[in-house]
N, C-alpha and C positions, 0 to 999 in steps of 0.2 A: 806374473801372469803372462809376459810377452816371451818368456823369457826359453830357451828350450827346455823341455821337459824332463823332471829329473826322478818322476815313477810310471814305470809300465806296466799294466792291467793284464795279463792272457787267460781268457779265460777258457775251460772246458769241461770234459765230463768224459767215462770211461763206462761203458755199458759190462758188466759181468754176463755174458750169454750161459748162463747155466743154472739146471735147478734145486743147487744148493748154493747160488751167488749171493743168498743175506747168511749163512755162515760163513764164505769166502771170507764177504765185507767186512764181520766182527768181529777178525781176526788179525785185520790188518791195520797200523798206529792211525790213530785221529789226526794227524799233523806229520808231516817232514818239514824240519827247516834248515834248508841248504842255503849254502853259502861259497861263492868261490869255485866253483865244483864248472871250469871248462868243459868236460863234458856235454854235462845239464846244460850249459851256454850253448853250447853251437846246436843241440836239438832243438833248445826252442828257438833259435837263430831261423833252422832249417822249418819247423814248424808257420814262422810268420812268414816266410817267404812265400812258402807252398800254400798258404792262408789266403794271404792277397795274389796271387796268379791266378788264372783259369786255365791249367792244362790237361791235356789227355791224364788220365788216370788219379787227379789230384785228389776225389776222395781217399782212393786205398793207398793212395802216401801219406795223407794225415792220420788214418786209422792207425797203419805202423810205426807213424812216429809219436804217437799216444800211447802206444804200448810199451813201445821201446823208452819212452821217457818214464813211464811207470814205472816199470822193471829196473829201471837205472836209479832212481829215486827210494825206489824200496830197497834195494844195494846196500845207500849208503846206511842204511839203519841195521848192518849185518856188521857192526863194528863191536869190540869188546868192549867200550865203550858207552855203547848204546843202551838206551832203556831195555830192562829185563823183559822180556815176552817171546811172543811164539819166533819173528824174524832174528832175533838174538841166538836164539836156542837151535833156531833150523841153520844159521851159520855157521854154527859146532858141528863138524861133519858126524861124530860119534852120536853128537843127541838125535842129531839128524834122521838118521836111521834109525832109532828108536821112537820117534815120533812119527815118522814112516811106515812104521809097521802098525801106531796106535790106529794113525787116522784110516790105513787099510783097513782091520780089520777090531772094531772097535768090541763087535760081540764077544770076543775072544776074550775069557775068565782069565784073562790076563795078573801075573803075581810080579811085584816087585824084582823079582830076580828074572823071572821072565824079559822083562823089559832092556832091565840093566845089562844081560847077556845079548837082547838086539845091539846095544852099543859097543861089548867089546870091553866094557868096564866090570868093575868089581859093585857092588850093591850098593856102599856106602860111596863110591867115590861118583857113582852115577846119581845117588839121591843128591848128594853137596851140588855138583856140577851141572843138573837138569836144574834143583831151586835154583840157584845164583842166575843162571842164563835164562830161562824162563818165566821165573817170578813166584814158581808157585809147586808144591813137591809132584813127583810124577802121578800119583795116586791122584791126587785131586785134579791134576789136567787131565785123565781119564776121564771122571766124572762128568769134568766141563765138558770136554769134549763130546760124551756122549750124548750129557743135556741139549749141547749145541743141535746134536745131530736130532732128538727129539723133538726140539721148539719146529726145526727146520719141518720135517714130518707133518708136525701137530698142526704148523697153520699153513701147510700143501694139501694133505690130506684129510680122508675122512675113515682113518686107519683105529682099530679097536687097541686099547690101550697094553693088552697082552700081546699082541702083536706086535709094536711099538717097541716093548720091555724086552722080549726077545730080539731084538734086531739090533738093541745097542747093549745085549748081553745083561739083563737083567732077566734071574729064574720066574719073576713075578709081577703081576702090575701091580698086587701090593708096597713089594722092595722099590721098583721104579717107581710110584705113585709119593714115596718120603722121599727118596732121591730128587725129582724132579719138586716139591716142595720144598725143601730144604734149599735148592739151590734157585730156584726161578721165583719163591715167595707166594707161591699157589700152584691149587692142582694142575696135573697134566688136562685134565677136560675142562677147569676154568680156564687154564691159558687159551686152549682150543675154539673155548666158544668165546672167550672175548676176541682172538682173531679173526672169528665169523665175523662178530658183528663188526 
């Protein structure tokens, strides 16, 4: 109890200023656990410093060293390594750019060869290579994706569900209306109104 202290608490928070920042958020790991990582050390080194002073401009040097320790942090989870998912897959400079072009432009009746030619790869070696890095085959990260991009909508807005369907490339609210069941566990206007309420 007397004794010096052999764990340090820093706590903070990261604001996403943007009005798709709860899909940003679901997209990136529940956890990083680093270790050893001099870098990470001397940021938050620099972050307690600039914490406990009061000088000229110390807010906008802690906001940058927030960001900058995000960005550094989400890095290390860019390893081969790493658990399968979206920062895995955005690592691979090839999937990269096929994921690049998804999250562009998500309406686009996008075809497995489509995609696979964003990366530069051949169909099969892009389908192996996106599962393994991502987690999950490219066809169905379209889906998510676009789901994602739906919920985002659905509980921003007060947008008619054909509307909707077309903006993440679905012909029909019908098609998107099973799509978006299938994958959220109820309709697109149950998800809607239970975000009303």
């Amino acid at each position: 109890q007397d004794g010096p202290p052999s764990v340090r608490l820093l706590g903070g928070y990261f604001i996403f200023d943007a009005d798709d920042s709860d899909l940003i958020v679901s997209l990136l790991p529940g956890q990083v656990h680093v270790r050893g990582v001099e870098r990470l050390s001397t940021l938050v080194r620099l972050l307690v410093e600039e914490a406990g002073e009061n000088r000229a401009g110390r807010d906008l040097v802690l906001g940058r060293l927030v960001e900058i320790l995000l960005v550094e942090s989400l890095r290390l989870t860019q390893t081969p390594d790493a658990a399968a998912g979206l920062l895995r897959g955005l690592s691979d400079a090839r999937l990269a750019e096929a994921i690049r072009h998804i999250h562009a432009d998500p309406a686009r009746p996008w075809t497995m060869a489509e995609i696979a030619r964003q990366s530069g790869l051949s169909r099969s070696a892009f389908f192996n290579r996106f599962t393994r890095n991502v987690g999950v085959p490219p066809m169905e990260y379209l889906v998510e994706w676009r789901i994602a991009i739906a919920k985002d909508i659905l509980q921003r807005e007060r947008t008619p569900l054909a509307e909707v369907a077309e903006m993440i490339g679905y012909h029909s609210a019908s098609a998107f209306s099973v799509a978006f069941s299938r994958h959220a566990g109820c309709s697109p206007s149950g998800f809607a109104r239970s975000m009303r309420a």
